[in-house]
C-alpha positions as a printed Julia matrix, in Angstrom:
123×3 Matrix{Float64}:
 139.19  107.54  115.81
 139.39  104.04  113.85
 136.27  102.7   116.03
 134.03  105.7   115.7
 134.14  105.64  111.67
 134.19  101.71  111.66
 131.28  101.47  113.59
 129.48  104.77  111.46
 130.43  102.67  108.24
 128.89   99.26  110.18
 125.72  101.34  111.03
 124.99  102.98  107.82
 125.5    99.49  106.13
 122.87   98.07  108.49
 120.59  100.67  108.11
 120.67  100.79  104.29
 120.32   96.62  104.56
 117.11   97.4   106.85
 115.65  100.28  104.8
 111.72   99.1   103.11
 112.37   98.54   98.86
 111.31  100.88   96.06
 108.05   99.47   94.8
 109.94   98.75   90.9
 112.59   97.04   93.27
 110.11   94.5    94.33
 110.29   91.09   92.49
 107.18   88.96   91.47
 106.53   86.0    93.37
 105.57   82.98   91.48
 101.87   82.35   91.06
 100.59   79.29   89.03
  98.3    80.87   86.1
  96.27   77.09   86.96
  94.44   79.23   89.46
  93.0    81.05   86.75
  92.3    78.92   84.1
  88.34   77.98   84.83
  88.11   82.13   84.52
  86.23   83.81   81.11
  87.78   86.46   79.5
  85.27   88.97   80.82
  86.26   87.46   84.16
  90.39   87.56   83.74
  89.91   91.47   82.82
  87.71   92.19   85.98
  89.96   89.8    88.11
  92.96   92.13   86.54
  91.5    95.21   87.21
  90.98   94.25   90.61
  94.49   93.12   90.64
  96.25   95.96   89.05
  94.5    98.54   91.0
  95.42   96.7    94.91
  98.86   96.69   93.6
  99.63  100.62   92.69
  97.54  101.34   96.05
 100.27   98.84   97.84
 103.18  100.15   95.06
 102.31  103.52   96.69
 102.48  102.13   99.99
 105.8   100.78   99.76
 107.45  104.01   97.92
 106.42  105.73  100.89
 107.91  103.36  103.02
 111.1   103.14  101.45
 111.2   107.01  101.42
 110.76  107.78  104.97
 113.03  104.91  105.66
 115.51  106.63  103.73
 114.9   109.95  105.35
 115.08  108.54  109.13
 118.52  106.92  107.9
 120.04  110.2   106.74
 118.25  111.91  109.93
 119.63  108.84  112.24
 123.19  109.29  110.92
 123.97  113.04  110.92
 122.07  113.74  114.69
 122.38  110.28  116.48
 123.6   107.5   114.65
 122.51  104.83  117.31
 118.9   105.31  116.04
 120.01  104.03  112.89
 119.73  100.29  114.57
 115.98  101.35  114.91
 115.02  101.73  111.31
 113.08   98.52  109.4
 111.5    97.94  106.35
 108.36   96.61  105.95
 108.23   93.26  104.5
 104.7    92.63  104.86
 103.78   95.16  102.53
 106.98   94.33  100.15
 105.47   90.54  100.49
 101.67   91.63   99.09
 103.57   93.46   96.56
 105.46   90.54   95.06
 102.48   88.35   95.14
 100.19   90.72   93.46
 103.14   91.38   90.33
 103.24   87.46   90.41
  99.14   87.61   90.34
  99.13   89.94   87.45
 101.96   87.48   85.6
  99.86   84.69   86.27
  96.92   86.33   85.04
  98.82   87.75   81.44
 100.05   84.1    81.04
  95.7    82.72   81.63
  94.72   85.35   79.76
  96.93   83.97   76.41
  96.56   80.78   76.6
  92.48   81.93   76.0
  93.32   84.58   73.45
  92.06   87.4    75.8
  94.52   89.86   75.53
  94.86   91.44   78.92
  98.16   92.5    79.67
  99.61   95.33   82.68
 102.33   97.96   81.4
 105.24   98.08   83.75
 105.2   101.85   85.47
């Protein structure tokens, strides 16, 4: 009995440990706001539009992600818990996600240091 629960308690840990982020889980990955600096302000706000927009499309992409990821874990540990071993996030998409948050902190940071005022709400 002590090595079915032990390994049901090793596979859920895995699985969670495997499972894609939520998109607000996501950390920014340093980008130098140098990249930016030869940029207008008309220019910063279209580059941050552009910006902003790619990352709720890949924001949306990853909450998906991390919900079906958690739905195949629940599924994989109540009918077969072997398939649990199966179940990975996606760190491409997580890795585009934390360079686009970076992007946009990159771009707030250009954008005062030329008294431009662009700035991205968090949500």
């Amino acid at each position: 009995m002590f090595k079915v629960t032990s390994a049901v308690v090793m596979t859920l840990a895995l699985a969670v440990a495997g499972c894609a982020q939520k998109a607000e889980d996501v950390g920014a990955t340093y980008v130098s706001p140098l990249q930016f600096q030869s940029l207008n302000c008309t220019q910063l706000r279209q580059e941050a539009t552009r910006v902003s927009l790619r990352a709720s499309e890949v924001a949306g992409t990853q909450d998906k992600k991390a919900k079906d990821d958690a739905t195949a874990t629940a599924v994989a540990l109540v009918l077969f818990w072997p398939a649990a071993f199966f179940i990975k996030g996606d760190k491409a998409t997580a890795a585009e996600l934390g360079r686009l948050k970076g992007e946009m902190q990159a771009l707030e940071t250009a954008s005062t240091r030329r008294g431009c005022g662009v700035t991205f709400r968090e949500g």
